[in-house]
BADODO-304411 format. One record per residue (C-alpha): y, z, x; residue in three letters. Coordinates in Angstrom, 1 decimal. Layout:
REM residues N
+--------+--------+--------+------+
|     yy |     zz |     xx | type |
+--------+--------+--------+------+
|      Y |      Z |      X |  ALA |
...
+--------+--------+--------+------+
//
This chain:
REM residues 306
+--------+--------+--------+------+
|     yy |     zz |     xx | type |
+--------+--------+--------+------+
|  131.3 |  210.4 |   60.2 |  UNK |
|  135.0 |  209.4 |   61.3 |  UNK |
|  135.7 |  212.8 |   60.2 |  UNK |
|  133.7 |  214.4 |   62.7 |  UNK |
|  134.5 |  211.7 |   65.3 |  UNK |
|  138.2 |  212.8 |   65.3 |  UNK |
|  137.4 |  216.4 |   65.5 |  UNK |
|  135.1 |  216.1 |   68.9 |  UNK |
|  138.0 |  214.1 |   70.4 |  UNK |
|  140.2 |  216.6 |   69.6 |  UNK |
|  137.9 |  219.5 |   70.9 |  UNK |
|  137.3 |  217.1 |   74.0 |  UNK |
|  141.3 |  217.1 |   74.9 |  UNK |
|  142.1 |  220.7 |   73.9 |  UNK |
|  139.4 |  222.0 |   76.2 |  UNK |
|  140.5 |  220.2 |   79.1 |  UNK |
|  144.3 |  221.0 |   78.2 |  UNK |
|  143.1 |  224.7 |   78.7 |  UNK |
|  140.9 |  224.3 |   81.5 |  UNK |
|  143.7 |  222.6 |   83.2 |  UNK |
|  146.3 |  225.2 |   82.7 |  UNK |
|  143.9 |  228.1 |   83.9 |  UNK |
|  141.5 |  226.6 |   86.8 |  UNK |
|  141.8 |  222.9 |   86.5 |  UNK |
|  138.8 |  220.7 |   85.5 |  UNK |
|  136.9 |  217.3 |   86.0 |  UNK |
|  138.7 |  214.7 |   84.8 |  UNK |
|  141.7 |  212.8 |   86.1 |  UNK |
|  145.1 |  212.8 |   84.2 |  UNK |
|  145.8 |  209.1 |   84.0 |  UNK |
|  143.8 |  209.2 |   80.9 |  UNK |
|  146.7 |  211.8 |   78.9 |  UNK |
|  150.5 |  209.6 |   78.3 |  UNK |
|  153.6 |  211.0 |   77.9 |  UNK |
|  152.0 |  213.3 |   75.0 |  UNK |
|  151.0 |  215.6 |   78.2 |  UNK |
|  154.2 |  215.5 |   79.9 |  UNK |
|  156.2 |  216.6 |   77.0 |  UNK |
|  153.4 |  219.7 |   76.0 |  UNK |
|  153.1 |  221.0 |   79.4 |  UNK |
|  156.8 |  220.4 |   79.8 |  UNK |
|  157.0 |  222.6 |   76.7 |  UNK |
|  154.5 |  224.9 |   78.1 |  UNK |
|  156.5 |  225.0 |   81.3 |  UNK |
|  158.2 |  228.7 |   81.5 |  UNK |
|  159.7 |  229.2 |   85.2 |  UNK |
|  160.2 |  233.4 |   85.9 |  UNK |
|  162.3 |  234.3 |   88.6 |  UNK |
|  160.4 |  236.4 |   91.1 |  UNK |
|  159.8 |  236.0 |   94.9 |  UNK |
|  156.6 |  235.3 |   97.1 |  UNK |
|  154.3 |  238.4 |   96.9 |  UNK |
|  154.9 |  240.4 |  100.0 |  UNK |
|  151.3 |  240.5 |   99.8 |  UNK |
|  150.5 |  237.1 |  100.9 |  UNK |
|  151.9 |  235.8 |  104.3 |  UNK |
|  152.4 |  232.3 |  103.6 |  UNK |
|  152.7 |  231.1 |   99.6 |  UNK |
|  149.9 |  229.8 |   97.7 |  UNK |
|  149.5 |  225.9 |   98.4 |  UNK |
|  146.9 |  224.4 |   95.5 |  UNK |
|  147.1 |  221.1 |   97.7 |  UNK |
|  145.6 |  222.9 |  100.2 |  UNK |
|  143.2 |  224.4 |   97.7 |  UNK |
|  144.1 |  228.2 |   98.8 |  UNK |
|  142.4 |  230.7 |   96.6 |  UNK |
|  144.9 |  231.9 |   94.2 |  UNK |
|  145.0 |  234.7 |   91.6 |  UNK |
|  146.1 |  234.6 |   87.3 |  UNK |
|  147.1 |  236.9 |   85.2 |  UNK |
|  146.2 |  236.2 |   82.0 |  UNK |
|  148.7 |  237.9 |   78.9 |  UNK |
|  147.1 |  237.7 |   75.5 |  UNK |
|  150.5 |  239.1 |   73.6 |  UNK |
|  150.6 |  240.3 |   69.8 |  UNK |
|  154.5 |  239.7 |   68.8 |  UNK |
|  156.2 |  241.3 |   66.1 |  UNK |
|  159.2 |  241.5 |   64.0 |  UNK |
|  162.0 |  242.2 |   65.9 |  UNK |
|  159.4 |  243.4 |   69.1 |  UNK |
|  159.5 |  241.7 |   71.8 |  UNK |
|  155.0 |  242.3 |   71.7 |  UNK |
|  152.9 |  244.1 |   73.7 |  UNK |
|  150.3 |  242.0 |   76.2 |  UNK |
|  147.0 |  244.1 |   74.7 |  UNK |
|  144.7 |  242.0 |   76.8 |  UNK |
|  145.7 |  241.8 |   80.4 |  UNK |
|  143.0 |  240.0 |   82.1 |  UNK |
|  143.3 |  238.8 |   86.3 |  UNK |
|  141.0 |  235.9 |   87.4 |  UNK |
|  141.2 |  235.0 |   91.2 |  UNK |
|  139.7 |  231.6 |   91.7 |  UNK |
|  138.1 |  230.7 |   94.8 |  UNK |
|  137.0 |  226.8 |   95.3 |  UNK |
|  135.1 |  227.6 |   98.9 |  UNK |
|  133.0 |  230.0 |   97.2 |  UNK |
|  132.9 |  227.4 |   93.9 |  UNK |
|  133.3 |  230.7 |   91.8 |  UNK |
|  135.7 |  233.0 |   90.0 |  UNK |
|  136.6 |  236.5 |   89.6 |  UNK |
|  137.5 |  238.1 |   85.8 |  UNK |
|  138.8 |  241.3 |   85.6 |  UNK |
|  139.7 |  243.1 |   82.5 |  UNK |
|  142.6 |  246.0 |   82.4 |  UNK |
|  142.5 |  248.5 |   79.5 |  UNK |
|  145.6 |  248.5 |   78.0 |  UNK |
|  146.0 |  252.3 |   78.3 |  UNK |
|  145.4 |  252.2 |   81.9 |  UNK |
|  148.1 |  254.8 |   83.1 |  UNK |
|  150.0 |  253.0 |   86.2 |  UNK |
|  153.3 |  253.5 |   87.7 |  UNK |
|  155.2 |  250.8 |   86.0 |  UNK |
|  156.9 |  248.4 |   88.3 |  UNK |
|  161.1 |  248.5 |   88.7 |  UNK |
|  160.9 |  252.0 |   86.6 |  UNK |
|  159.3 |  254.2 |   89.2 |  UNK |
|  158.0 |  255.7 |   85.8 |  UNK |
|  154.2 |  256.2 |   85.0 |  UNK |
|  153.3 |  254.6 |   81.7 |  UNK |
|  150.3 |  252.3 |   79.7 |  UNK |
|  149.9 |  249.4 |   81.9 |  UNK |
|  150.8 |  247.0 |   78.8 |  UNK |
|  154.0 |  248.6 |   78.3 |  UNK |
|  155.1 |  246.6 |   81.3 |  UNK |
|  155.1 |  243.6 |   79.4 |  UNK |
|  157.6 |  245.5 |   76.5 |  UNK |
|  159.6 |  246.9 |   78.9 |  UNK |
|  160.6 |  243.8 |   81.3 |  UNK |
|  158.8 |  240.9 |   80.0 |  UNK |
|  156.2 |  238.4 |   82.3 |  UNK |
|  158.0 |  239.3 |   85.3 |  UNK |
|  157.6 |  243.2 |   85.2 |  UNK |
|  153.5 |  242.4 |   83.8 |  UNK |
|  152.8 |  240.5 |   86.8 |  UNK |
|  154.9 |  243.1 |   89.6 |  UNK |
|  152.6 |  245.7 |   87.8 |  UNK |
|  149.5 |  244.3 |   88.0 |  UNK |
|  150.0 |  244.0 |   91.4 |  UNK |
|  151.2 |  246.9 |   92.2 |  UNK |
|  148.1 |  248.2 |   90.1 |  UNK |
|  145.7 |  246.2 |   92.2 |  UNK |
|  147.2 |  245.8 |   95.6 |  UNK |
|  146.5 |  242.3 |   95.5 |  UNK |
|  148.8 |  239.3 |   95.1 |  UNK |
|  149.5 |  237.9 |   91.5 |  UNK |
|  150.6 |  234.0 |   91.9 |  UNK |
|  150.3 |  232.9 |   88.0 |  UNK |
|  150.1 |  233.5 |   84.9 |  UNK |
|  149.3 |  232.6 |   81.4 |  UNK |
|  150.7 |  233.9 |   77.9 |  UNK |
|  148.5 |  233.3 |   74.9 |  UNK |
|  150.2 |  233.8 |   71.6 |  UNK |
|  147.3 |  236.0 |   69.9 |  UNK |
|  147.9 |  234.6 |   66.5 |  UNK |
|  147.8 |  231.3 |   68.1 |  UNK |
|  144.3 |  231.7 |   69.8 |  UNK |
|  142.8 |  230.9 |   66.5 |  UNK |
|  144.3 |  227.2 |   66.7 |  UNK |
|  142.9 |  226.9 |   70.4 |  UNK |
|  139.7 |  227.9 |   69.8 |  UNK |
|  139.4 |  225.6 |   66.3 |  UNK |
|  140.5 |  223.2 |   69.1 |  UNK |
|  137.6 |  223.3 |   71.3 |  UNK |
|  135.6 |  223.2 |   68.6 |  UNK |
|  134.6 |  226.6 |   68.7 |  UNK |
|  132.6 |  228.8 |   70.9 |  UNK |
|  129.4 |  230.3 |   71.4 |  UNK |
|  128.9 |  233.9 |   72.7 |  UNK |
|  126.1 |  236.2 |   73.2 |  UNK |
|  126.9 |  239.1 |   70.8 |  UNK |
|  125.2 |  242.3 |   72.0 |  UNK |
|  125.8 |  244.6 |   68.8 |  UNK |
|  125.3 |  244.1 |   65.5 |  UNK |
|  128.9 |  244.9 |   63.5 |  UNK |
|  131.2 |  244.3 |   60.6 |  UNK |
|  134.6 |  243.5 |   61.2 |  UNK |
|  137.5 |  241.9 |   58.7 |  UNK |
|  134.6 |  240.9 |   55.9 |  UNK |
|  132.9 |  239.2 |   59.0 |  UNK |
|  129.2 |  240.4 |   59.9 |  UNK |
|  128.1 |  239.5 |   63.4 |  UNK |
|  124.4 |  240.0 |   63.9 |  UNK |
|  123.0 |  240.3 |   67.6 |  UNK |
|  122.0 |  237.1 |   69.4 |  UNK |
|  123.8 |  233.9 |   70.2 |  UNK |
|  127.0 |  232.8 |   67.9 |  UNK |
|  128.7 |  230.2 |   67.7 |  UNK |
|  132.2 |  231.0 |   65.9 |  UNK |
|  135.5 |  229.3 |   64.9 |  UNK |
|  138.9 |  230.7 |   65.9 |  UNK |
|  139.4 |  233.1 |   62.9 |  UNK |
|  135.9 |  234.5 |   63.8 |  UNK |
|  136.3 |  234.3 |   67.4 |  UNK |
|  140.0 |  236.5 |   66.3 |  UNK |
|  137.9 |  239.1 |   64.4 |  UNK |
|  135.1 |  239.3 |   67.0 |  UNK |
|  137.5 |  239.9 |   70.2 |  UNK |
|  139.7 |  242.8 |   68.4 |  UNK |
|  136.8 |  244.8 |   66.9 |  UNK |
|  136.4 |  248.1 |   69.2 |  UNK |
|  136.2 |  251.1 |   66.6 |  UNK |
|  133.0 |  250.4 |   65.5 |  UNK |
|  131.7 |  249.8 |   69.0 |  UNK |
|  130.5 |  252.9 |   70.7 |  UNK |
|  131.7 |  251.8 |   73.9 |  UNK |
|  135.5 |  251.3 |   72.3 |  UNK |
|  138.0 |  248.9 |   74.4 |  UNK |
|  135.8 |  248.6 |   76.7 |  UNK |
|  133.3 |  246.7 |   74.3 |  UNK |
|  136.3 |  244.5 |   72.7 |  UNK |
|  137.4 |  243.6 |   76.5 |  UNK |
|  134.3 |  242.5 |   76.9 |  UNK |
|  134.3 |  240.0 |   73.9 |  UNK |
|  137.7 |  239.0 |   75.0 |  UNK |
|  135.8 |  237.8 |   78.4 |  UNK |
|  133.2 |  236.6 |   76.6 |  UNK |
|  135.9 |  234.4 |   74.3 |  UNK |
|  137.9 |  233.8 |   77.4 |  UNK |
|  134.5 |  232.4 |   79.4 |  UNK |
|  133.9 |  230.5 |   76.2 |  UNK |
|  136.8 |  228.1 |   76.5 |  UNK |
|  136.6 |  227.5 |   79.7 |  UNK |
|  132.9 |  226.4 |   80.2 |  UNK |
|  134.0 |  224.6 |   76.7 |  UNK |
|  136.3 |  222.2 |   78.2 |  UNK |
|  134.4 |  222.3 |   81.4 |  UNK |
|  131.9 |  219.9 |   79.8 |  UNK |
|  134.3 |  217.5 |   78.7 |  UNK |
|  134.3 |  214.0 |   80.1 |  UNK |
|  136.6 |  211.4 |   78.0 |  UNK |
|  139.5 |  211.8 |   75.9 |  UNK |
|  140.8 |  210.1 |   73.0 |  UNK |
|  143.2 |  211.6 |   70.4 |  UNK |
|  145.4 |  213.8 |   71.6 |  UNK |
|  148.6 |  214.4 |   70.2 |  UNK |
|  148.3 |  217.2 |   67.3 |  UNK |
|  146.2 |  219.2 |   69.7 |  UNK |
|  148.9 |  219.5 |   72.3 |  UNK |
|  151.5 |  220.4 |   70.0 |  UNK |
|  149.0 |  223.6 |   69.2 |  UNK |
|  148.7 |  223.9 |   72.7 |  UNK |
|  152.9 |  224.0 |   73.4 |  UNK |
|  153.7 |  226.2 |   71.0 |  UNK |
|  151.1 |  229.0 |   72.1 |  UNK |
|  150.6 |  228.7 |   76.0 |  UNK |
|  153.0 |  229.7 |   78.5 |  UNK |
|  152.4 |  229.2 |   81.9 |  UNK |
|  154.8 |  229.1 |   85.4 |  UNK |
|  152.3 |  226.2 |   87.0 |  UNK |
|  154.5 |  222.9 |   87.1 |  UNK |
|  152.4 |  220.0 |   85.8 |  UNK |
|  152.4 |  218.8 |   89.4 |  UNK |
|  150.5 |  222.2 |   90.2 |  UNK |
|  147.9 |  221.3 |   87.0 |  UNK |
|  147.2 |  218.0 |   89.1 |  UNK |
|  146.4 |  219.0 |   92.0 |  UNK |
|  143.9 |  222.1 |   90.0 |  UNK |
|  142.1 |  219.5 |   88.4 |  UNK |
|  141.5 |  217.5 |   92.0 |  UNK |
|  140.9 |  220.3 |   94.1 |  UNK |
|  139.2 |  223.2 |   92.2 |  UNK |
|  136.2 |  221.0 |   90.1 |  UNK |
|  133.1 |  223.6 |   89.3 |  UNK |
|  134.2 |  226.7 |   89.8 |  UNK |
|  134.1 |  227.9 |   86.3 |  UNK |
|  130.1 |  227.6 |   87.0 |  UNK |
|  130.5 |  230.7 |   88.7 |  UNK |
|  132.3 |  233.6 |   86.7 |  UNK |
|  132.1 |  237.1 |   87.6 |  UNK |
|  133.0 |  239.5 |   84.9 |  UNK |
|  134.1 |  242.6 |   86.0 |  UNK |
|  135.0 |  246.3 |   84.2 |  UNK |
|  137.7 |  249.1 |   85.6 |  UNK |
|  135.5 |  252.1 |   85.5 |  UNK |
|  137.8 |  255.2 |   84.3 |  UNK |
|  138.2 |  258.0 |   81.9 |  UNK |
|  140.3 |  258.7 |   78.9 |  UNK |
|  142.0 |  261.5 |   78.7 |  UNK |
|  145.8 |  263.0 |   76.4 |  UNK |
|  148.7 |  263.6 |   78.1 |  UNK |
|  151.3 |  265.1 |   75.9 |  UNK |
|  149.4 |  263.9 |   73.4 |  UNK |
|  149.3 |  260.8 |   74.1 |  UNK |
|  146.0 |  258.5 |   75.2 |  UNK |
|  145.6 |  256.9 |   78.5 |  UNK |
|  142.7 |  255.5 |   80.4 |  UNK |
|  142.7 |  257.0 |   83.9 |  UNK |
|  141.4 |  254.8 |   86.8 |  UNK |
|  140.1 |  256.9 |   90.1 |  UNK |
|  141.7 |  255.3 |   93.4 |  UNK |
|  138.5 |  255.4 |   94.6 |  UNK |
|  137.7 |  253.0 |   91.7 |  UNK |
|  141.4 |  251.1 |   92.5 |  UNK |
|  140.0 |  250.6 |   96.2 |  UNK |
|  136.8 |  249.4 |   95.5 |  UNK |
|  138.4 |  246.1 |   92.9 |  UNK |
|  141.0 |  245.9 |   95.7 |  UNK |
|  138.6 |  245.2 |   97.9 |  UNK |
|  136.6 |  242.7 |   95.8 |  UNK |
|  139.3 |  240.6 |   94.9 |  UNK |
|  141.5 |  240.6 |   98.3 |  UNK |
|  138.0 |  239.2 |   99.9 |  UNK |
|  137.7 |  236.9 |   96.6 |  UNK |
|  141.3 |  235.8 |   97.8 |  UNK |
|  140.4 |  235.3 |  101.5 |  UNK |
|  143.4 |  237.7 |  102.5 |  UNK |
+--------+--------+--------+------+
//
């Protein structure tokens, strides 16, 4: 009974940790000590980069402006500086209480930003880390990108584990890493949850079936710690949370989120790029129409109030 005790208090905090570093959420930070300070000190990664010339005044979450993320989900390896194979932009809204997801294939072919060369939208991240991801993006979408978060991949395990798991809404049956996954609603643990969100060769719909998990997983979390309301233990939980989340929003910034944008993960739109894959010098990219470019443009500069 302890046992389980200690675990929902530690899914309670974890969920609002996250929630807080992606769109704030409903309780009020006197409750966390200097155990917060020091993880989202820790979490803390400044990038040098100027006001989007796409916004006329800077984003002011005091003010509760509609601002955009840009959420990195980045697979490191050995002497690689990783690739950011989920690239997912959420503009969050608190006058319309709602949100925005976007996923980007990671193939998409875009002229990366600072090279003036056209390449796979997630080489950006390779090529000139968070800064040159987030230039890209919005270059990509013609939109302003204010934030961001980086998610170890490897990491995302311990964060789900953390929130006690998640439940999704699995829409094909499939086998993936010794792991079947029938149809219907699933709750899963972070390993799972791992599995579930990387599968795409046995999906007919390929990425575009595993970016939709990743929503789905993404979603999860956040409606997850969206229904916490008390905290207790705290401490082994943000440690996880430090040493996988990296995030330029000061822990001034995370306050004012949690005060000014309450229930708007209630309201999540997912949307898809709609595009075609195609080799070019034998190499695979997913090409997006401008027409298609326009159209998400739209959505999300309105979504933005710009």
């Amino acid at each position: 009974m302890k046992k389980n005790k200690k675990r929902r208090r530690w899914a309670k905090f974890a969920g609002i940790a996250l929630l807080l570093l992606i769109l704030g959420g409903g309780i009020y930070l006197f409750y966390f000590s200097q155990s917060l300070t020091s993880a989202v000190n820790q979490m803390h990664q400044p990038i040098e980069r100027k006001v989007s010339d796409k916004r006329e005044q800077a984003v002011t979450l005091e003010k509760k402006d509609p601002f955009s993320v840009l959420l990195l989900g980045v697979d490191k390896r050995e002497n690689d500086s990783g690739r950011s194979d989920t690239i997912i932009v959420l503009t969050v809204n608190p006058n319309k209480n709602s949100i925005e997801m976007l996923s980007i294939p990671r193939d998409t072919r875009t002229v990366i930003a600072g090279k003036g060369t056209e390449d796979k939208i997630n080489h950006a991240y390779a090529f000139g880390g968070v800064e040159m991801a987030m230039d890209t993006v919005e270059q990509f979408l013609d939109i302003p990108i204010d934030y961001y978060v980086q998610m170890n991949m490897e990491g995302f395990k311990e964060i789900i584990d953390s929130v006690g798991g998640i439940t999704v809404n699995n829409d094909l049956d499939f086998t993936s890493g010794g792991v079947h996954f029938p149809k219907g609603s699933l709750t899963l643990n972070g390993e799972k949850a791992l599995k579930y969100s990387r599968m795409r060769y046995e999906d007919p719909r390929g990425d575009f079936g595993r970016q939709m998990r990743q929503r789905q997983i993404i979603q999860g979390i956040i409606q997850e710690g969206a229904s916490v309301s008390s905290l207790v233990s705290f401490d082994e939980i943000f440690t996880t949370l430090g040493n996988n989340i990296k995030t330029n929003l000061t822990f001034d910034q995370m306050v004012d989120l949690q005060k000014n944008y309450k229930g708007v993960q209630r309201h999540i739109e997912q949307n898809q790029i709609k595009g075609s894959g195609t080799k070019i010098d034998h190499i695979y990219y997913f090409l997006v129409p401008e027409s298609e470019r326009l159209s998400l443009h739209n959505r999300l500069k309105e979504h933005l109030e710009l």
